[in-house]
C-alpha positions in Angstrom: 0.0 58.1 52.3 -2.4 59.5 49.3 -1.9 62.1 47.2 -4.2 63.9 44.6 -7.6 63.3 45.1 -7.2 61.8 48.3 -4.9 62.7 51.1 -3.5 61.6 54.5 -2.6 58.1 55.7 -6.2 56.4 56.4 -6.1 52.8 55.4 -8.7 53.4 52.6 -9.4 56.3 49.4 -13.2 57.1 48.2 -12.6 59.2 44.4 -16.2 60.0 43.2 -15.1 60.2 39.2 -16.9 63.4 38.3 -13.4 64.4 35.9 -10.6 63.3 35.2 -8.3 62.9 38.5 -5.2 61.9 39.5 -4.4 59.4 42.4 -1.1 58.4 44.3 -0.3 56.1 47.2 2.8 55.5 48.9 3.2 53.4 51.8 6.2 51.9 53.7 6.7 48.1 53.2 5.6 46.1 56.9 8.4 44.1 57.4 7.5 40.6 57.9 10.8 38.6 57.8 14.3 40.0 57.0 17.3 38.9 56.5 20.5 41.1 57.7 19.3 44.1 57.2 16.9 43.4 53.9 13.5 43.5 55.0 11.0 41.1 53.2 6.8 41.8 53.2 6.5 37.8 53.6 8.1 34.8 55.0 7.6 33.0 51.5 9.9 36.0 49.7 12.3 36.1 52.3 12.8 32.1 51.6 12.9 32.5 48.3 15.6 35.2 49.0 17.9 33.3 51.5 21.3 32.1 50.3 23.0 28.7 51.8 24.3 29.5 55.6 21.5 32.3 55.9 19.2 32.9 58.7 15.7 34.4 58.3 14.7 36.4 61.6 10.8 36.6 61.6 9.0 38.4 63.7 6.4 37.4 66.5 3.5 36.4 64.3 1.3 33.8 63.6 1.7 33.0 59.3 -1.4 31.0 57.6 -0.1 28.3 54.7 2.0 26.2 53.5 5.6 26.6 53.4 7.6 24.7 51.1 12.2 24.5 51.3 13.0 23.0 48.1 16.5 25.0 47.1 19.0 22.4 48.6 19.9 24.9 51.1 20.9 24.7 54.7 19.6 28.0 56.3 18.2 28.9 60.0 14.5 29.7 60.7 15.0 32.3 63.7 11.4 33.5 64.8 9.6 35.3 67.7 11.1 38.9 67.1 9.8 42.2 68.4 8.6 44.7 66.0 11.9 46.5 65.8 13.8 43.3 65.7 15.7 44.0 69.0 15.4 40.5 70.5 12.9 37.3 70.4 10.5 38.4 72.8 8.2 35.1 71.8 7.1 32.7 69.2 6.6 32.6 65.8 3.8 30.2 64.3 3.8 28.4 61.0 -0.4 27.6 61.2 0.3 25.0 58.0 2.8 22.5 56.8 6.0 22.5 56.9 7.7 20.4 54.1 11.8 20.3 53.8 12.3 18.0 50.5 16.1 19.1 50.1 18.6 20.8 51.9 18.1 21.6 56.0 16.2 23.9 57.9 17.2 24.5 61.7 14.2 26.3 63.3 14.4 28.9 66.5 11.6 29.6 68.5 8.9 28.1 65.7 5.6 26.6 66.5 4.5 24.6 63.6 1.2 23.8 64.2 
């Protein structure tokens, strides 16, 4: 939430600058992807992130771009997870390309489309 000159949880802060003032946000990261129990804001961090043998659970959500697999890794693309990650409840959807150029990528309920 804000602090200082604005307060509560509202997804915006208006500080007409009359003075000097202070400002502070603080807001909890919206998981995206994890993997275990790390928790990653984007798919593209939590691939960046992932180790050989790995899988990346990624929740029920349609992602816009490009992804790219280039570390020589073999890891597991698990999608269509509920918010809390307590089972796949549907279908994740890569709206982009796909492009594997080393390593291997077994994918789980993804749509590439």
């Amino acid at each position: 939430g804000w602090s200082g000159a604005c307060s509560g949880t509202s997804s915006g802060c208006t500080v007409v600058m009359s003075a000097d003032k202070s400002l502070g946000a603080l807001f909890n990261l919206v998981p995206r992807a994890r993997i275990g129990a790390t928790a990653y804001g984007t798919l593209s961090s939590a691939c960046l992130a992932v180790t050989a043998g790995q899988t990346i659970e990624i929740k029920a959500l349609s992602f816009i771009g490009n992804l790219t697999l280039n570390r020589g890794l073999n890891i597991t693309l698990r999608g269509g997870y509920a918010d809390n990650y307590s089972g796949q409840t549907g279908y994740t959807e890569l709206d982009g390309v796909l492009t594997v150029s080393s390593g291997t990528v077994t994918l789980d309920r993804i749509v590439v489309k």
